[in-house]
C-alpha positions, -999 to +999 in steps of 0.1 A: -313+200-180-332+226-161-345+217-129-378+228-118-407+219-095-438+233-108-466+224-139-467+253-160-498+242-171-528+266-165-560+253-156-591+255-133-590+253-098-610+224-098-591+202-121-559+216-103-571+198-071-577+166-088-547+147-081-551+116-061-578+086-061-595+104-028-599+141-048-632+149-052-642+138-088-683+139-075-701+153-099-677+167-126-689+170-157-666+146-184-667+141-219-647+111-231-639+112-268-634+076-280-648+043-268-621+019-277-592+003-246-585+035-230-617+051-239-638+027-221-610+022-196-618+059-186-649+063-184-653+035-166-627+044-136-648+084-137-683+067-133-665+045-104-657+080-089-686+098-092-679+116-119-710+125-149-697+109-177-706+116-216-688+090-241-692+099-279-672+075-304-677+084-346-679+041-346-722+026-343-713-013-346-719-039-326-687-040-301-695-003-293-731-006-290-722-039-262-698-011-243-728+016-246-753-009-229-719-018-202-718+021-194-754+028-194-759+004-170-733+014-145-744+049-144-728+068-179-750+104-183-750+095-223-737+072-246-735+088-281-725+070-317-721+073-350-716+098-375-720+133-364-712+121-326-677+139-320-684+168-345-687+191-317-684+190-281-717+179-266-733+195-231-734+169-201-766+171-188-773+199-201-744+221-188-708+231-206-681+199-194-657+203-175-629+182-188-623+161-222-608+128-219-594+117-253-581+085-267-548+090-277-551+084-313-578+112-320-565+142-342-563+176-322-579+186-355-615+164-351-641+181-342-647+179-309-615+182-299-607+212-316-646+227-304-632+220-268-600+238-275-619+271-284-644+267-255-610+266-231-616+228-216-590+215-209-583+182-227-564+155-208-555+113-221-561+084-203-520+087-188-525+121-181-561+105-156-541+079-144-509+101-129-536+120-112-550+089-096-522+070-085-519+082-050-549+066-032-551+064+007-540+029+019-525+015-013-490+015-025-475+045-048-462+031-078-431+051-089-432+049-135-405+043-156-418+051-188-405+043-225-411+064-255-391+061-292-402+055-326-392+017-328-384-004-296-409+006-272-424-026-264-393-048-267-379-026-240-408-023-220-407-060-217-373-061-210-379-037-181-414-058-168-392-090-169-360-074-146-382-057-119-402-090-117-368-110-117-357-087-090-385-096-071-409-067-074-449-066-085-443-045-114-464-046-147-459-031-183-486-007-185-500+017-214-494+014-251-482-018-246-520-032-243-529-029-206-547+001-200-529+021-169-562+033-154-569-007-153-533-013-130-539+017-110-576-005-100-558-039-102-561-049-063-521-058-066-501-032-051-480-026-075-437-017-064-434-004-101-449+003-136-435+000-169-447+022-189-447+025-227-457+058-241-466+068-278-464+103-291-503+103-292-504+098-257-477+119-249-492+151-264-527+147-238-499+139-213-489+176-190-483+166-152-469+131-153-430+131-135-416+098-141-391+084-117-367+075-149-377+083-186-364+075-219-368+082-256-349+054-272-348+066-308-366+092-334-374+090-369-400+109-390-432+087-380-468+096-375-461+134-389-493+139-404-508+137-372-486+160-354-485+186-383-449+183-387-414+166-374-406+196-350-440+192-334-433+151-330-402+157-315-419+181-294-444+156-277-416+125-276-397+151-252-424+154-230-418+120-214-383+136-195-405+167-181-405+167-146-380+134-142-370+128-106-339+102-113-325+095-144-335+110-179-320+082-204-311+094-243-293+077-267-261+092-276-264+081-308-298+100-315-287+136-308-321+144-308-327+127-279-295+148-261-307+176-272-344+165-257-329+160-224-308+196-223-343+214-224-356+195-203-375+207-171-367+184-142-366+176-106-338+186-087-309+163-088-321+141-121-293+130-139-285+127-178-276+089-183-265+080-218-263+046-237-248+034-275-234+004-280-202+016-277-173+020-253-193+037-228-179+072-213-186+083-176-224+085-169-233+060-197-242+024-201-225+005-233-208-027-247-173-037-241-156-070-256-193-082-259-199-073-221-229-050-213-217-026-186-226+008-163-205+033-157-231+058-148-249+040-115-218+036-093-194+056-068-163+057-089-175+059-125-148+074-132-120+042-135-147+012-127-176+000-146-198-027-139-208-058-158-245-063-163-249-098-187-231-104-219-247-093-255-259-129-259-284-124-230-304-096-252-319-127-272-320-153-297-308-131-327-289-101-306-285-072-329-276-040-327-311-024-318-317-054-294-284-044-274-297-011-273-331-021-260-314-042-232-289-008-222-319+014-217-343-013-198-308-015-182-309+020-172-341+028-161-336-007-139-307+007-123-323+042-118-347+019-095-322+001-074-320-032-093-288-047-088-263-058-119-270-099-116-307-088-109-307-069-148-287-101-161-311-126-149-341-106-160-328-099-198-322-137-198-360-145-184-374-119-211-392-134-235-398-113-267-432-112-287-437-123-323-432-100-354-399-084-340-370-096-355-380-131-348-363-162-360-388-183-375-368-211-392-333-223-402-336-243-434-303-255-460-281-230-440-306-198-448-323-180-418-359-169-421-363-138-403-397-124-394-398-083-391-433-079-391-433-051-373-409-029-387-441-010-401-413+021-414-380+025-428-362+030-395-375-002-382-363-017-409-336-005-408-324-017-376-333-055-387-314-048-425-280-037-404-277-072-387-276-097-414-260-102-448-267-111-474-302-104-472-330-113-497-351-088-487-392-091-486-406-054-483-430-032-492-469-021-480-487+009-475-459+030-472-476+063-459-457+087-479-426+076-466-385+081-480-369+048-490-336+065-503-317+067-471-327+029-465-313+012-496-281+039-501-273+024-465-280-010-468-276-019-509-240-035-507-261-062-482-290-067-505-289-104-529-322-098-540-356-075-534-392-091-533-414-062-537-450-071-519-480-049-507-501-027-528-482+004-525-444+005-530-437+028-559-414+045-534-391+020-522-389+009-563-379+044-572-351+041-546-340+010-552-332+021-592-318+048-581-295+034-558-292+000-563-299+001-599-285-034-608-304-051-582-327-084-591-365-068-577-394-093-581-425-080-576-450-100-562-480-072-572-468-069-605-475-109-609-507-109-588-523-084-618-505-106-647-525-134-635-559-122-626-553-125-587-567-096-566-535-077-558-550-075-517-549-111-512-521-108-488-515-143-484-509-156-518-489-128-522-465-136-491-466-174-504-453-167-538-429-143-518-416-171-497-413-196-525-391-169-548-376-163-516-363-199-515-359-201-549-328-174-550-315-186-513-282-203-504-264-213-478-256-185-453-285-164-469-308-146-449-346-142-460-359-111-439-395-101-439-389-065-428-415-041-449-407-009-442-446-001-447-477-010-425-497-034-430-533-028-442-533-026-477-529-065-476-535-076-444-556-066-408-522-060-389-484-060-392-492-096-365-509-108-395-485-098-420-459-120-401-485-150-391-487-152-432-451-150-431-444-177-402-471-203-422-458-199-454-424-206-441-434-235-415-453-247-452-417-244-471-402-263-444-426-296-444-419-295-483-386-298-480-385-323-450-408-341-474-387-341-502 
């Protein structure tokens, strides 16, 4: 890691003095790109400080129109909507803006964006606001640990919110997880810490933020359209360890993630903390004989570890990706000050959300496992590693992604395949090519043999969950992991697994009826 102290980013010497609630944001001139959570979270917090304010969202329905009316009223220069609204970047009142606030899922490509760019204003995200306005005169400085990775963000975000409030602190999960940061930072609770989940969206607006511990828990290809390439992902995952003032967590079995934390710019004295659930060397957190322990937040490291909780108090179903969730909540945790029995008690209180490998039912010996969100291959894969046999519900709208590494890895666990969604040519090409005499039933295939539109996503997951139980024995395990989003079938991955979880609780009353 390279230590350093200063932003190499260049900008004006306005925007360079904004950097606390009490600045002096009177007066300049925003445009905020984007008028959904964030978006509106944004603007909102720049019209509380004075600031001119110009929203423009590509969206003219009715939930934008009843936000338009909301800023309008509390003093927004414009509201515009529709098609031709973020084209180009519009003048605020008349005059070039200052400043772009983006919402974190808009393409560097779109239009205004990219007009902004070329003009030389500087584009900033809601996170990249909210570290500039967390100091604010008579309130409490919340120090972030913040969470990036391509799978596992808000399990381990929630792990970490449930030890710091275990421990006794005000702490809250803030940012992709749902809450809006901007919306803690005005929250009247003085906040000791905040969580923080971070996407890669969010990341790339993201250029002054220096967490007090950081960590990327995992990469796979995900979301590279957007960033124009893997390199370029990777790129704006690293970000979150810039400027780190305790601990930068990896995971030593991602050596992207080491390699993230080696080129690293950080504070001076930041230390490289490693976790795998492994036998954990000096400086690392791990597993041993089904302990979780540190050996990196402690005097002598080098012959003493301590014990944080047991792999049982990850969860209901502890797997291999839960374990590693719990060791880097663990870590950030301890980069705070929160004591070993503090960690164990919190991983205990954590309860996890829906859709994440989540045991929905245990019928004639055969678990029913709900994946939901596993929306790509190394998701899924994660979930396919812990159980076996698996009969195996998968498919979606796959994105373009490889399949081939996920069934050569995981074939010898497979029983059976039940191909759903509208788009999973893919992962049926892999599976012949690897698993060639494996029994695939495809649910789409049946849906156009019998006149049924192939988007109704929940007959297809019922005649998925009766074949399901139809092939299942005892000791079996049905998971619902797809390996694909969600939308070709359904309006979210949390309904993909809501049709899942009825059509299983339906199973069950059938056969307590029988």
């Amino acid at each position: 890691m390279k230590a350093t102290n200063e932003n190499p980013i260049l900008e004006s010497e306005r925007l360079a003095s904004l950097t606390s609630w009490d600045a002096n944001w009177a007066g300049l001139k925003v445009v905020v790109a984007g008028l959904g959570v964030s978006g509106f979270s944004a603007a909102d917090t720049l019209i509380e400080l004075g600031a001119r304010v110009l929203v423009v969202d590509g969206k003219d329905d009715a939930g934008n129109r009843d936000k338009e009316q909301t800023l309008r009223i509390i003093g927004a220069a414009d509201v515009l909507l529709g098609e031709g609204a973020m084209d180009a970047l519009p003048t605020v009142d008349g005059e070039k803006a200052d400043l772009v606030i983006t919402s974190p899922g808009l393409r560097p490509t779109l239009g205004v964006l990219a007009d902004a760019a070329a003009q030389g204003v500087q584009i900033w995200g809601d996170v990249e606001l909210a570290w500039r306005l967390r100091e604010r005169a008579g309130r409490t400085t919340a120090p972030w640990l913040c969470i990036t990775g391509t799978n596992g963000k808000t399990t381990t975000v929630g792990m970490l919110e449930s030890i710091l409030q275990t421990a006794g602190h005000k702490a809250i999960a803030v940012g992709n997880v749902g809450t809006p940061i901007l919306d803690a930072l005005r929250d009247p609770v003085d906040y000791d810490f905040f969580a923080v989940e971070l996407s890669s969206f969010q990341l790339h607006w993201t250029h002054s933020m220096s967490p007090l511990a950081s960590v990327v828990l995992n990469v796979a290809e995900d979301h590279v359209d957007w960033h124009e390439g893997y390199d370029n992902y990777l790129a704006d995952k690293a970000r979150i360890y810039e400027n780190t003032q305790v601990a930068c967590v990896f995971n030593a079995d991602a050596p992207e993630t080491i390699t993230m934390v080696e080129e690293a710019d950080v504070i001076e004295g930041a230390r490289a903390i490693g976790f795998w659930v492994n036998t954990p060397s000096v400086s690392m957190l791990g597993v041993i004989d089904g302990l979780l322990v540190d050996r990196a937040f402690l005097d002598d490291r080098k012959t003493q570890a301590l014990e944080i909780g047991a792999v049982e108090d990850t969860g209901q179903l502890p797997t291999r990706h839960t374990v590693e969730n719990a060791l880097a909540a663990s870590a950030l945790a301890r980069a705070a000050g929160v004591s070993p029995d503090q960690i164990r008690e919190g991983l205990r209180a954590f309860e996890p959300g829906d859709h994440r490998i989540q045991l929905v039912a245990n019928t004639h010996g055969v678990l029913w496992v709900n994946d939901s969100k596993a929306t790509n291959p190394h998701a899924a894969n994660a979930s396919l590693a812990s159980f076996k046999p698996v009969i195996w519900i998968a498919g979606g709208l796959s994105k373009g992604v490889e399949y081939d590494q996920l069934v050569k890895d995981h074939a010898q666990r497979l029983k059976a395949v039940i191909a759903i969604g509208t788009d999973h040519d893919g992962l049926l090409a892999a599976l012949k090519t690897h698993a060639p005499e494996m029994p695939v039933y495809n649910i789409t295939q049946s849906a156009r043999e019998t006149g049924i539109d192939i988007t109704d996503g929940s007959w297809a997951m019922q005649q998925a969950i009766a074949k399901a139980h139809e092939l299942s024995e005892q000791d079996d395990t049905v998971l619902m992991a797809p390996a694909a989003a969600s939308m070709d079938q359904f309006v979210s991955y949390a309904d993909r697994g809501n049709a899942f979880i009825d059509a299983v609780a339906n199973l069950v009353e059938e056969i307590n009826g029988q």
